[in-house]
Structures are given as structure tokens and as C-alpha cells.
N, C-alpha and C positions, 0 to 999 in steps of 0.2 A: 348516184350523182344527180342533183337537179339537173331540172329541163336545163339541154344547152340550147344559150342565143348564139342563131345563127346572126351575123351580121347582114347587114340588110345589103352590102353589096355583092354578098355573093348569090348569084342567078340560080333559079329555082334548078334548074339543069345541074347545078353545080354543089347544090345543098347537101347531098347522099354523100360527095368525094371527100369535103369540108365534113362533115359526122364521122366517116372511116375516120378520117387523119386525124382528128380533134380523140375521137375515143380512141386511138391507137393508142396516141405519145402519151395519153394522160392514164392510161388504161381503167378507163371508165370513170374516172372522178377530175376532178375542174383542179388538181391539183399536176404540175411535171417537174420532173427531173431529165434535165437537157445537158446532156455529157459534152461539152463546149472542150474543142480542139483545134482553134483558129489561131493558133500561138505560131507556129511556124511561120507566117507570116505576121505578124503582131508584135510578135519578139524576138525574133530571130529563131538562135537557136541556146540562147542561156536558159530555158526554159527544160531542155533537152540534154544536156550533156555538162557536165560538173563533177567534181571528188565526191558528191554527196547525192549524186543520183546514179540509180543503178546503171551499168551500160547500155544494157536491152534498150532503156528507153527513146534512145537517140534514133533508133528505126521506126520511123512513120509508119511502119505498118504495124506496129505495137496496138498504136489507137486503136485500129480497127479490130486488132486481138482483143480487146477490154470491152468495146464496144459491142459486140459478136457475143460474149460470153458473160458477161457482166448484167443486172438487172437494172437496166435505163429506160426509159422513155423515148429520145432521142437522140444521135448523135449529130452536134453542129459541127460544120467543117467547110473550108473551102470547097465548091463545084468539082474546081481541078482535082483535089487529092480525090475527092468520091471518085470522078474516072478513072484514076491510076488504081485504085485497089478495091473500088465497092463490086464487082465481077464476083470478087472471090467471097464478098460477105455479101449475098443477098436478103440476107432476115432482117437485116438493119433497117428501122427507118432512120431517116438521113433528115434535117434540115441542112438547106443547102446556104452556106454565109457568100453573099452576092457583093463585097467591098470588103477592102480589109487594105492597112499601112503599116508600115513597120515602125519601130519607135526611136530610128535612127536619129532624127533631125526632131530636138526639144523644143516645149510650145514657147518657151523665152526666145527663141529665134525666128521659129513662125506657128501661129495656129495651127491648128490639125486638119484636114482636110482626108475623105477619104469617100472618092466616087464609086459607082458600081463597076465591077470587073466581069459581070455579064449579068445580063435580064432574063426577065422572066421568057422571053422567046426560046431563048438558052435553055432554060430548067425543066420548063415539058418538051423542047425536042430531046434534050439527053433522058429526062423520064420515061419517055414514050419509045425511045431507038434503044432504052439499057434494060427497061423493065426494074428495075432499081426502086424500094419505096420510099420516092422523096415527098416525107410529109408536110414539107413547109421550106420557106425560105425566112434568113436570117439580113440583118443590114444593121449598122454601127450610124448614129448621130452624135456628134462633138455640139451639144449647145454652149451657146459662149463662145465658141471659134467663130472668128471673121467667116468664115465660109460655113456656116451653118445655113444660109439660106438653099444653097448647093444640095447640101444633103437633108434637109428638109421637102425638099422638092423632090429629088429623089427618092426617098422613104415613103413620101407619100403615094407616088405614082406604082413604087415597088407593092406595097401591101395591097392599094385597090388593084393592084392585076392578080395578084396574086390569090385574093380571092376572087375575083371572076375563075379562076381556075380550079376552085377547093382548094388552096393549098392554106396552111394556115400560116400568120406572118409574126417573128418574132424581132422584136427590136433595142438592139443595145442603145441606152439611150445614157451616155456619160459628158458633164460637164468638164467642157476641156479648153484651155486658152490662155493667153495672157492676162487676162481680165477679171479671169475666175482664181479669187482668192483662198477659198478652199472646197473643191474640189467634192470633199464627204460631209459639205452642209446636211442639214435636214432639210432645210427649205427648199434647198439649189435641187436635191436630189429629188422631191415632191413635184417638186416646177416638171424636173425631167420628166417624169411617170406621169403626171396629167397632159406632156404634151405626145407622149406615147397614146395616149388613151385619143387625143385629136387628130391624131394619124389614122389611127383606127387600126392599131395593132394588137394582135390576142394577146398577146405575154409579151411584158418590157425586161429587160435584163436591166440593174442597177448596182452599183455599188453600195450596200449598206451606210447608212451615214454615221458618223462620229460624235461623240458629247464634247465638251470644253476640254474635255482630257484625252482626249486623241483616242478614244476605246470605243468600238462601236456596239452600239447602244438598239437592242430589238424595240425597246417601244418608242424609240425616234422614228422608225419603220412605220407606223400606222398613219402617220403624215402622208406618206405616199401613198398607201395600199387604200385610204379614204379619196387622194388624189386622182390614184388612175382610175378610180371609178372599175367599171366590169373589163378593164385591160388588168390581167394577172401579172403580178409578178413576182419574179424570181431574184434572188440574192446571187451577186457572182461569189466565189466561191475564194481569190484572191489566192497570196502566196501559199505555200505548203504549212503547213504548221500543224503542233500533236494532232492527231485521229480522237482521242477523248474530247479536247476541246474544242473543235472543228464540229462535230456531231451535235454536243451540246449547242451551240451557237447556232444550228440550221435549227433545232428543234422548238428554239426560244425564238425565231425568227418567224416561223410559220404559227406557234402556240399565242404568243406575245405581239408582234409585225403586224399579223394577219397574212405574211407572203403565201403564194401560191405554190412554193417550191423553190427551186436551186438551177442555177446553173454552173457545174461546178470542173472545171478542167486540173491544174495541176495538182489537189489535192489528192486526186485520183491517179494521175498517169504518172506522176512523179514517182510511183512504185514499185516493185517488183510485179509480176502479172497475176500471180495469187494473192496479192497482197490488195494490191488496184480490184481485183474482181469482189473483194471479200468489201472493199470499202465500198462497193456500188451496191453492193446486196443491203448495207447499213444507211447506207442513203435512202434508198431505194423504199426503206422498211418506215423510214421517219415522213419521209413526202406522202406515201401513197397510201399509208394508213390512216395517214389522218384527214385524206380527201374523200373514203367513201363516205 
């Protein structure tokens, strides 16, 4: 792995905490895979339970079984679920997701908004009282929603605490609103990632963007990854679809993109639990190989 930059807001006291967690998730190379499970709150529970997903998967505490035994970097999740069930998985590092909305109420009726559900005062007392390895916190921005100033402000206050603490900061950064005519630009999505990089967040989470034919396109990807400048980022991973073509698409994403890796949830959980463990060992193999 090249020298890692430390960012300059995290305090010389804090530089060592920030190195652990940064060469944790990435395990040793500037590339991750961040097993994202904030859907239970995001999407209810269609994500979870269907004719075409196995039953097991509809128990939350599945995640934490994939997660536990699967070859990840990190696990993203609500604070709350890590309390209700990270006791029993303590090997896990954890980024902890600090805001999260449901997709009850469409942006044709109102923009999206979504504030934090605890702070970083929150994250190192349950760090410190659980002993738990939370390697980082997570937060979601809607640009293009009327209320983007809201969570822009919050984002930004989130990740500078966040490194005063070591922790490292990861940021969903999706255009979302009335205003925004589609969604999987190249441009729109590049805008996102360069203003992740203004935030001052290690790794942006994106949606891949789309060519004129609605097929998303890896070298429309380097718009961004030249964007965010030394903010990494990561491809979400979207609905479930073949495992062949799924693998090939992260590979051409990071070969082609220049991404830094994956953030990848239902393609994984959507599984049976040997099936999910075997797709994280495949992931797993495609990110981290090609980061040393």
C-alpha cells in the first residue's frame, strides 16, 4: 500500500487510531469492501422477505452471521442493530451509519431529507462502554433535495469529529429530488464525489452512472474517481442480479472506473448463508487483490 494520507484534521494523538482502522477495513491496501446493511431501515423490509428470497434472510441477525464469517472489510449498519447483536460478533469491524429514512414517502411529493439519529458522542461512548471495533462512521447526503443544506452541514460536522477521534468517515453521497432529472448522470454523480471529497470524507459511496441507454457504463466511472480527487470510492452494489455478471461489473469498475472498491448489500444477503459467504470470499478476492 502507498504511504497513507493521514488527513490533516485528525490530531497527532489520534493519527495511530486513524492508521489501525484505515489498515483494518482496507487490510493493507487504499482499496475496501464495506458489506452495507442499512436497508431495514431504507427499505423497509422488501429487501428481506419475498417468494424469491430465502426465509433465513428475513432475521437481522443473518447479517451479522455473513458478516462474522464472510471475508469483508467492514460491516455498515445502523448504531442500534450493532447494539442489539454486535456482543455476540466481536471480530467484526463495524462502521456505524449515524442517519438513515425510509422510502415510504416519494421525492414527487417531498425531497428527501434525512438527519442524524446519534452523534459522534454517541459512537465512542458505545465504543468505549462495548469494546466493539467501530472502525468508522457512515452518513447519507440527498444533493438536489431542498434540504441538502441540512445534511450537508451535518456531514460535514460528522466526519471532522469523526476524525478528531481516528475514526474513519464514509459518505453516501446520492442525488435525490424533484429537480433531479436523472439520478445516474455521469456529471450529477462526479458533482456528488467531488463534493464528498469537500466534506473531507475517506470513501464516498455512489451509484454507478448510466450511458444514453440506461446500462451503466465503467468508464463513465473515471469522471468521478478524477472528481473526488484522494476521497476513494466505492460502487453500491444495487438490486440483486446473476453473481457472473455482478462480479464482472465490480471488476471493470475498479480495472476501467478506477473505483476503490464496493459497497455491496443485497447482492450478498439476498442469499442462502453459504452462498452469501462464498459471494463475499469473490468479492473480496476482486477488491483486495488489486489494491496491493
Amino acid at each position: 500500500m502507498k504511504k497513507l494520507e493521514i488527513p490533516a484534521d485528525v490530531p497527532k494523538n489520534s493519527e495511530s487510531i486513524f492508521i489501525e482502522n484505515y489498515t483494518a477495513i482496507t487490510k493493507s491496501t487504499n482499496q475496501l469492501f464495506l458489506f452495507t446493511a442499512d436497508h431495514k431501515i431504507e427499505h423497509l423490509n422488501k429487501d428481506f422477505y419475498n417468494k424469491n428470497i430465502p426465509a433465513e434472510v428475513n432475521d437481522p441477525e443473518r447479517l451479522f452471521e455473513i458478516a462474522n464469517e464472510g471475508e469483508i472489510g467492514a460491516f455498515a449498519t445502523q448504531l442500534g442493530l450493532i447494539a442489539r447483536y454486535g456482543k455476540k460478533y466481536p471480530d467484526i469491524h463495524y462502521i456505524a451509519k449515524l442517519n438513515s429514512k425510509t422510502d415510504i414517502i416519494p421525492s414527487i411529493q417531498k425531497d428527501p431529507v434525512s438527519r442524524y439519529l446519534w452523534n459522534i458522542e454517541d459512537v465512542i461512548q458505545f465504543k468505549k462502554n462495548s469494546g466493539l471495533k467501530i472502525a468508522g462512521i457512515g452518513y447519507t447526503v440527498y444533493i438536489g433535495s431542498e434540504f441538502e443544506d441540512t445534511m450537508l452541514q451535518e456531514a460535514a460536522q460528522l466526519i471532522y469529529q469523526a476524525h478528531q477521534h481516528g475514526l474513519i468517515a464514509i459518505i453516501w453521497m446520492y442525488p435525490r429530488g424533484k429537480n433531479i432529472k436523472n439520478k445516474r448522470s455521469a456529471d450529477l454523480i462526479a458533482g456528488a464525489a467531488g463534493i464528498a471529497n469537500c466534506l473531507g470524507a475517506d470513501f464516498a459511496k455512489i451509484n454507478p452512472p448510466t450511458n444514453k441507454k440506461g446500462k451503466t457504463d465503467s468508464e463513465l466511472l473515471t469522471q468521478s474517481t478524477q472528481a473526488s480527487g484522494n476521497t476513494k470510492i466505492l460502487c453500491s452494489g444495487g438490486t440483486k442480479i446473476d453473481k457472473k455478471e455482478f462480479l464482472r461489473q465490480l471488476y471493470a469498475q475498479i480495472q476501467i472506473g478506477g473505483t476503490s472498491g464496493a459497497a455491496i448489500g443485497r447482492n450478498i444477503y439476498q442469499n442462502t448463508l453459504k452462498d452469501a459467504i462464498e459471494m463475499t470470499k469473490a468479492i473480496a478476492a476482486i477488491v483486495y487483490e488489486n489494491g496491493k
